[in-house]
N, C-alpha and C positions, 0 to 999 in steps of 0.2 A: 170337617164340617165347613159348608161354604157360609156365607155371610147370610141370603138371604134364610136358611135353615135355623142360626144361630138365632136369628131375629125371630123366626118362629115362638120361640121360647124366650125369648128377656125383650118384649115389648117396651120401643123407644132407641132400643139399641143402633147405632148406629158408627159406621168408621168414620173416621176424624183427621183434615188434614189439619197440619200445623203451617199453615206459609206466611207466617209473621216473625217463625223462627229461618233465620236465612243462610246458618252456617251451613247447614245440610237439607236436605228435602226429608220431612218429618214426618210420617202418617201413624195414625193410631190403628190397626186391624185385627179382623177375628180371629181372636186365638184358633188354633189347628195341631193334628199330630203331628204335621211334617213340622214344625219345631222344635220337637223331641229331643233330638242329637244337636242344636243349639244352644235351648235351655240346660241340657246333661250338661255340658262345657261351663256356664255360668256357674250351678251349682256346686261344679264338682273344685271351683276355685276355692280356697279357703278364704280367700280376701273378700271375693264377694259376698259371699254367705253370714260372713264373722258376725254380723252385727242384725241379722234376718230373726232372729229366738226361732230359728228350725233348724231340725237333725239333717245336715245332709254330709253325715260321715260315711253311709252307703247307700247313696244312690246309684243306680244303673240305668240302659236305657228303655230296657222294659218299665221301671219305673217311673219314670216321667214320662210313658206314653199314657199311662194307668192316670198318673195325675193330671196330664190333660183331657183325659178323657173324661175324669171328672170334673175339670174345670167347666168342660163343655155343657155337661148333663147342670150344673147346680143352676138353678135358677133363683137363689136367693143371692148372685153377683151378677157384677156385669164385668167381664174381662176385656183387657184389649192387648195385643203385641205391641211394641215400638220399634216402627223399622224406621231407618237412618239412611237414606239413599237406597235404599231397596233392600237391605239387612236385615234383619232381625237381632235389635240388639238388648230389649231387656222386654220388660211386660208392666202394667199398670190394671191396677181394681178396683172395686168397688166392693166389698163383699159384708156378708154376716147384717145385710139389711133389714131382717125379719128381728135379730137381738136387737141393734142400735136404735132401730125404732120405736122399740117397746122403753128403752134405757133413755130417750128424750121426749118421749110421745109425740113426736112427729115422725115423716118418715126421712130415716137417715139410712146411711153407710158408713163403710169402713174404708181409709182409702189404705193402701199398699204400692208401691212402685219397687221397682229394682233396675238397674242400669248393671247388665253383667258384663260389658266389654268395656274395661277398665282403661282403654284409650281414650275412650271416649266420656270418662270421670270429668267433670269442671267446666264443660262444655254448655250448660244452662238447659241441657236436654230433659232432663227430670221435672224443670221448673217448669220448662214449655209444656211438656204432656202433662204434669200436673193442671196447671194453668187452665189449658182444654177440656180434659175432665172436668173439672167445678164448672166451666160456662155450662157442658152440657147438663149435670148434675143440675145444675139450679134453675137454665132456661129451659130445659128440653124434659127433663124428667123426675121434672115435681119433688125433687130432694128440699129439705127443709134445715137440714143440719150432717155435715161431713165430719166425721173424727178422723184420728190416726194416734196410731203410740212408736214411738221410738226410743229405743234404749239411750241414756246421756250419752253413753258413750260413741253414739253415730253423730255428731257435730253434722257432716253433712246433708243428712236426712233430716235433724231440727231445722239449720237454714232453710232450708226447702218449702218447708209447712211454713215458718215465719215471713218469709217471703212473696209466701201468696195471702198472706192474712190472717194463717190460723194462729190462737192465744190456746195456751198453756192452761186447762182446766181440774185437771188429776194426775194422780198416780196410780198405775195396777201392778200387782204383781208379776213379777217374771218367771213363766215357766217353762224354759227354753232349754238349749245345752249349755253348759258350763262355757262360760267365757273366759273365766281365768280371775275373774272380780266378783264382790256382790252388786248387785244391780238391781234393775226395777226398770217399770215401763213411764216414761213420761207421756200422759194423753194429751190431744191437744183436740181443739174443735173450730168449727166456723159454720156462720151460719147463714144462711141465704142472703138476711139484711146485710151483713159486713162485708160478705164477699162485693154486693152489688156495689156499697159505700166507699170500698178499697177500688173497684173499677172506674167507678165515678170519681174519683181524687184522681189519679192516675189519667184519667183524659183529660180534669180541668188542668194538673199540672203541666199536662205536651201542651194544651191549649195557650198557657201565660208566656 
């Protein structure tokens, strides 16, 4: 599915460059099949998945062409790829907008990111395309409040949400594949004002 098709169906949508982040040329773009056998490769790592609460002990590539194909059809997310110099190296979301909204009475989302090419781990890639996300989330597409949950045990994906401003609101249950622990989901949230209050600190601080 091309871009303007995809837009068709999740009104507001839009690809996103990143050129504030400078280690690499960053763009956000519409999810597509021909990712298939890239995405297969992320999932099919045990390292990257470990910490995801999803089954991906057998996936194929028929498989993940099914799931994008549904990623494509849902209109209750908004997805995007993350390419890294013209790669395809992980994917970011938005999704379960029609639940979160009902669960804050405004309209929210759920975000979700993955970085599956593990060279590229530490690199502040994640922060960046998160980053992007919530501008457009809060100036472009009338979101009112963003969650996310992550297992304790992902240390990298809490920094991540802390970093860009989200605070620690709950706890939910974990109904994932066994990790090897017991476990549970840590939720976190942010909300339009804070996001805008955390950008505003951050310009007055470059500014002194």
């Amino acid at each position: 599915m091309n871009y303007s098709s995809y837009q068709l169906t999740h009104p507001d949508f839009t690809e996103l460059e990143i050129p504030e982040y400078t280690a690499y040329k960053l763009r956000l773009v519409t999810p597509d099949i021909k990712y298939a056998k890239k995405s297969l490769d992320w999932v099919s790592d045990k390292e990257v998945g470990k910490y995801m609460g999803a089954d991906f002990s057998r996936v194929s590539l028929t498989g993940e062409e099914e799931r994008l194909k549904e990623i494509l059809n849902n209109t209750d997310a908004f997805n995007w790829i993350i390419e890294c110099d013209g790669e395809a190296v992980g994917n970011i979301n938005l999704s379960e907008i029609r639940e979160s909204s009902e669960e804050f009475g405004f309209r929210a989302g759920k975000l979700n990111y993955l970085i599956g090419d593990k060279k590229l781990w530490g690199k502040g890639i994640t922060s960046a395309a998160v980053g992007k996300v919530l501008n457009w989330a809060f100036d472009i597409a009338k979101f009112e409040v963003i969650k996310s949950r992550v297992l304790p045990q992902n240390k990298g994906s809490a920094a991540v949400l802390l970093k860009t401003g989200f605070e620690e609101y709950d706890r939910e249950d974990y109904d994932g594949p066994d990790v090897g622990v017991p476990t549970w989901y840590v939720a976190y949230k942010l909300t339009k004002d804070d996001w805008r209050n955390a950008v505003l600190a951050l310009s007055v601080n470059f500014l002194v």
